[in-house]
N, C-alpha and C positions, 0 to 999 in steps of 0.2 A: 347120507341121511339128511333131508331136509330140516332146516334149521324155523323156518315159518310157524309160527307162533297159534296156538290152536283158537279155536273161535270163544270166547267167552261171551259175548252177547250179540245176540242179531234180530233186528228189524225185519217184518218182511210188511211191504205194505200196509203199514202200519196209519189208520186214519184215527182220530178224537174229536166229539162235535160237542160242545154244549151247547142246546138248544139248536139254533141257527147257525151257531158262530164255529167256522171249520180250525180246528184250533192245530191239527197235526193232518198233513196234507200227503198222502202216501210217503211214512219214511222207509228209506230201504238202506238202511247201512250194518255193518258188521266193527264189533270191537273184541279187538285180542287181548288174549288172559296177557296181564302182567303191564298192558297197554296204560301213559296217563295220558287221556284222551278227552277233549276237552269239546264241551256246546257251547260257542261262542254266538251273540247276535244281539241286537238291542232289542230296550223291553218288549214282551208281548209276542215276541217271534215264536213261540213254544218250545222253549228249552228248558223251561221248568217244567213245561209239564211232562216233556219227555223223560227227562229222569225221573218225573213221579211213576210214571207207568213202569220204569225200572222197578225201583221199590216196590209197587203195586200198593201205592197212596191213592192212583186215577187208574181208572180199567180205562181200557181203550173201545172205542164205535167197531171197526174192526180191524181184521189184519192177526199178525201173530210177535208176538216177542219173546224171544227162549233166550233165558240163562244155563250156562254150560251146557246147550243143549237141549234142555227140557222147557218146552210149554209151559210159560206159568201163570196161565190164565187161569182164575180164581184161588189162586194160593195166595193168602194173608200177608201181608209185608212181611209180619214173623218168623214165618216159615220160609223165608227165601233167604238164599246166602250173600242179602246184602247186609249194608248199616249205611247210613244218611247223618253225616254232618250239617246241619243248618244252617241257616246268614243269620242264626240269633243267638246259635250255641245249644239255648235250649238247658242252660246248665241252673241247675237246682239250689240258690242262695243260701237256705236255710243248714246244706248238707256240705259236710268237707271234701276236698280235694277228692281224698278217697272213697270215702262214702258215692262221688259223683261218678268215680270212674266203675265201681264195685256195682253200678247199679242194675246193670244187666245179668248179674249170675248171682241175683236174688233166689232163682230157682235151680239153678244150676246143682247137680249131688255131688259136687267136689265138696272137701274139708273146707273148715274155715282156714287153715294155714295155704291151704294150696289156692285160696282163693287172694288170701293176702299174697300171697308169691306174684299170681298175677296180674294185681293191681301193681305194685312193686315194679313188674317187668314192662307195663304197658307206659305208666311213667317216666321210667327208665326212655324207656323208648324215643317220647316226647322230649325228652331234654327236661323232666320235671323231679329227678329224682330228688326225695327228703323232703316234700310236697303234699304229702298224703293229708298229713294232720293240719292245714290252713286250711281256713274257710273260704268258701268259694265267691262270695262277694267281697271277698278283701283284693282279688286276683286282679291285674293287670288285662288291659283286652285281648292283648297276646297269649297271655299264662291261659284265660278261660279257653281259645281257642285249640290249645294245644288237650287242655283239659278234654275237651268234645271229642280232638281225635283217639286220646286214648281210651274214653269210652266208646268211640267205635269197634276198636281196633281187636280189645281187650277180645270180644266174642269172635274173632277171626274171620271176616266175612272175606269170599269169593271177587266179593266186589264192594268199592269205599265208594260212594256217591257227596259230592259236595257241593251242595247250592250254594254259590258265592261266602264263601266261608271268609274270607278276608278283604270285605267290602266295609267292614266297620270301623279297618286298622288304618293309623292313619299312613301318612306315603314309605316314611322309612320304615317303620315297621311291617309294614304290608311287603316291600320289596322284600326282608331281609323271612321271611315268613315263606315267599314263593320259595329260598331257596331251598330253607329245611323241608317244604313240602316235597322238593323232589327227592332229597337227598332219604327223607322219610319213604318213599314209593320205592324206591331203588330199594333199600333195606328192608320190608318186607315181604316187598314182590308180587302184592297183588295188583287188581286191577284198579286204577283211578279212574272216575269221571268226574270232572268240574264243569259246573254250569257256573257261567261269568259273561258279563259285557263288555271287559276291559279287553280291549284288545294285544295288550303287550303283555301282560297277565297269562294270555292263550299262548302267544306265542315263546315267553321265556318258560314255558312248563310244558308245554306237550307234547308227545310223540306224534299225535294227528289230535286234529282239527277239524270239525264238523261247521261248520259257518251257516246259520241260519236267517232265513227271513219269510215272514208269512206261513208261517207253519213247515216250510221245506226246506232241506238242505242245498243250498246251493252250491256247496263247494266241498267237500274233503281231501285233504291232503295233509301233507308234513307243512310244520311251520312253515319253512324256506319257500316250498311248491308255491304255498299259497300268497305270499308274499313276491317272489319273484315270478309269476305267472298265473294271477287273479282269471278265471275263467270269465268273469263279465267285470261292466264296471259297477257294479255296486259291490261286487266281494272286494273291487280293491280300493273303491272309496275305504269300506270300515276297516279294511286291514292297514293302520298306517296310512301315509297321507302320497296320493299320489296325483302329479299336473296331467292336465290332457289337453292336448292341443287336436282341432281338425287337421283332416288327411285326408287321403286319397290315393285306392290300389291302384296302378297304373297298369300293372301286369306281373302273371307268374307263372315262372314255367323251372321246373326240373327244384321243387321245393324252396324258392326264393321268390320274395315276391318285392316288386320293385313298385317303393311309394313317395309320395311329397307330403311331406306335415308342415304347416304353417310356422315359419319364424325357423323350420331347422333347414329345408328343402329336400331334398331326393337321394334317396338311400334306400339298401336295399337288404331284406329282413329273412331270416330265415323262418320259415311257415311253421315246421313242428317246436321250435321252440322259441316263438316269438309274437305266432299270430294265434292269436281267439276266434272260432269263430269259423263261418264258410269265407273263403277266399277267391272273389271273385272282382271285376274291374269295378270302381266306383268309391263312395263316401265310407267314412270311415275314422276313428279317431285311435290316436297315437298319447299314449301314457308313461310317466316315467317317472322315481324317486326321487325325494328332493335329495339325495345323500348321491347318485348318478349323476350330478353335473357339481360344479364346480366354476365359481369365478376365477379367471386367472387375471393375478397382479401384475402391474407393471411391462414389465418386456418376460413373464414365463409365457412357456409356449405350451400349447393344446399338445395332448396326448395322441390327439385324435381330431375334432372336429370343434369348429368354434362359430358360434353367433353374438351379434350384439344386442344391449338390451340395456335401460335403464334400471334402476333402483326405485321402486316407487313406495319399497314400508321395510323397516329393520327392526327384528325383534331380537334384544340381546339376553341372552340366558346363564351366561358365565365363560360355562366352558365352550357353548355354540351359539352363534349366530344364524338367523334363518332370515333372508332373503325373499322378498316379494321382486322378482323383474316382469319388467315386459322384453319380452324379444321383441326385434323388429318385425313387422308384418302381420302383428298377432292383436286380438282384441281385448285379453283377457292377461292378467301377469299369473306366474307360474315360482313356486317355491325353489329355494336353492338353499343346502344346509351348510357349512361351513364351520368346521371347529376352528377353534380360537389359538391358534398356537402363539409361540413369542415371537414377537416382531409382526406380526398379520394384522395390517389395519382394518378397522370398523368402517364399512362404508357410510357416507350418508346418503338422506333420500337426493335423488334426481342424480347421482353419479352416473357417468354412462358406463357400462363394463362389457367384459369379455366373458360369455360364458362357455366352458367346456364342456362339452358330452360325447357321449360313443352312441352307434346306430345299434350295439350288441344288447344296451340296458334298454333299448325300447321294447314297450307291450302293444299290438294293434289288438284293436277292438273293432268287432261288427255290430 
């Protein structure tokens, strides 16, 4: 029995214009029930608006988008089996804890006790319980957040939509919030979408990743995919930070193609998983993590391959160091990460150094 996961939402050629302005550019992607799947892109890409057309907050120009299946073009946000978490909350000051999570089964023909049960349970849920009775403007930005989701949750939607919901928290908070949020998805088991700009955010939370720019997806994949094998270079500029130096295919035959990159020289890459792109003789650029190369100290020796390079900027962080070099031969300096262990001296600027790399962490790009 197959184990693949059923389709809970799909795009088909999916366009949105306001006025002139092409705001969603044919999307065509599919998300699976139980999936936390994430629109990642900076401002204005339309990844707001594409989960608004989830909700059906924005109808779309044309094209089709079905939840569980079904067509839900002109059915009312109400009527669809989602809920929409906000970047404001959205939570009601004047009304309590519970008052705010109870808001949606106003009409609901449950008891009032079986209504308090599931207030009870939805906080429960949130890490809020004995929460009910505080007013909601006394609440921490964390506690309201957590408040939002159990008034999503409480009405049991098919699908939890979140427009940047923890854009307001500050860093530790924020990180410590990604984790409950997964640990939250996992235990109830629906389907997550976050729309966010953060890109470590996308990647410490999601099962897949939609990367947008200009109204279209440029990339979908699992965090890892899209981080170690970016399809162009603008998905792997905003994923994380990655150096490029020019290149040149020189030739390829039998899936290896054999290249020279500037400051590293001539080496030779496997095509299915290493090259972007058509593979043919000529120009070309070679990309790679600042966390895949490595200064070696003193008399250590290269794992694998070594070039030289000076030190031209150090930015110390605590536990990491990152490295501006120039390799030799090259125009441009290229990042190098470097944790801080005991005994590991700080370089300064103008050191000349050693730096390690492998031909296997290279990405070519056409």
């Amino acid at each position: 029995m197959s184990s693949e996961k059923p389709t809970m939402i799909e795009f088909k050629d999916v366009h949105k214009y306001y006025g002139d302005y092409h705001a969603l550019r044919g999307i065509n992607a599919t998300i699976k029930a139980g999936e936390f799947f994430s629109l990642l892109g900076p401002s204005g890409c339309g990844k707001t608006t594409l989960l608004r057309t989830i909700a059906g907050f924005e109808g779309i120009s044309s094209g089709v988008v079905l939840i569980d299946g079904k067509d839900v073009a002109g059915i009312r946000p109400n009527h669809r089996p989602t809920n929409m978490v906000f970047q404001s909350y959205a939570i009601f000051p004047h009304l309590t804890v519970e008052q705010n999570v109870g808001f949606g089964l106003r009409k609901d023909p449950r008891s009032k006790e079986d209504k308090a049960r599931a207030v009870d349970e939805a906080l429960a849920m949130v890490g809020l319980a004995g929460y009910g009775k505080r007013a909601a403007h006394a609440l921490s930005g964390g506690q309201r957040q957590r408040v939002a989701l159990a008034r999503a949750l409480i009405l049991k939607p098919k699908v939890l939509l979140l427009d940047e919901p923890l854009s307001a928290l500050d860093k530790k908070l924020r990180e410590n919030m990604q984790v409950e949020l997964i640990k939250l998805q996992r235990q109830v088991g629906i389907t997550f979408i976050l729309v966010t700009h953060d890109q470590e955010e996308a990647l410490v939370m999601s099962d897949r990743i939609a990367v947008m720019f200009e109204g279209q997806i440029a990339q979908l994949d699992s965090p890892e995919a899209l981080y170690r094998l970016p399809k162009t270079r603008a998905v792997a500029n905003f994923i994380g930070t990655m150096n490029f130096l020019p290149a040149k295919i020189l030739s390829e035959a039998g899936g290896i193609a054999e290249i020279e990159a500037a400051g590293l020289g001539r080496m030779a890459l496997n095509v299915e998983k290493q090259v972007t792109g058509a593979v043919s003789p000529g120009g070309a650029t070679v990309g790679f993590r600042p966390e895949t190369a490595t200064l070696l100290f003193d008399t250590q020796e290269a794992t694998d391959r070594e070039s030289m390079a000076t030190v031209e900027e150090v930015v110390y962080y605590g536990d990491m160091t990152y490295y501006d070099v120039k390799l030799d031969g090259t125009a441009e300096p290229m990042r190098v990460s470097m944790r801080n262990v005991f005994g590991r001296p700080v370089l300064d600027i103008g050191t000349r150094t050693r730096v390690g790399w492998s031909p296997g962490a290279l990405v070519l790009f056409r």
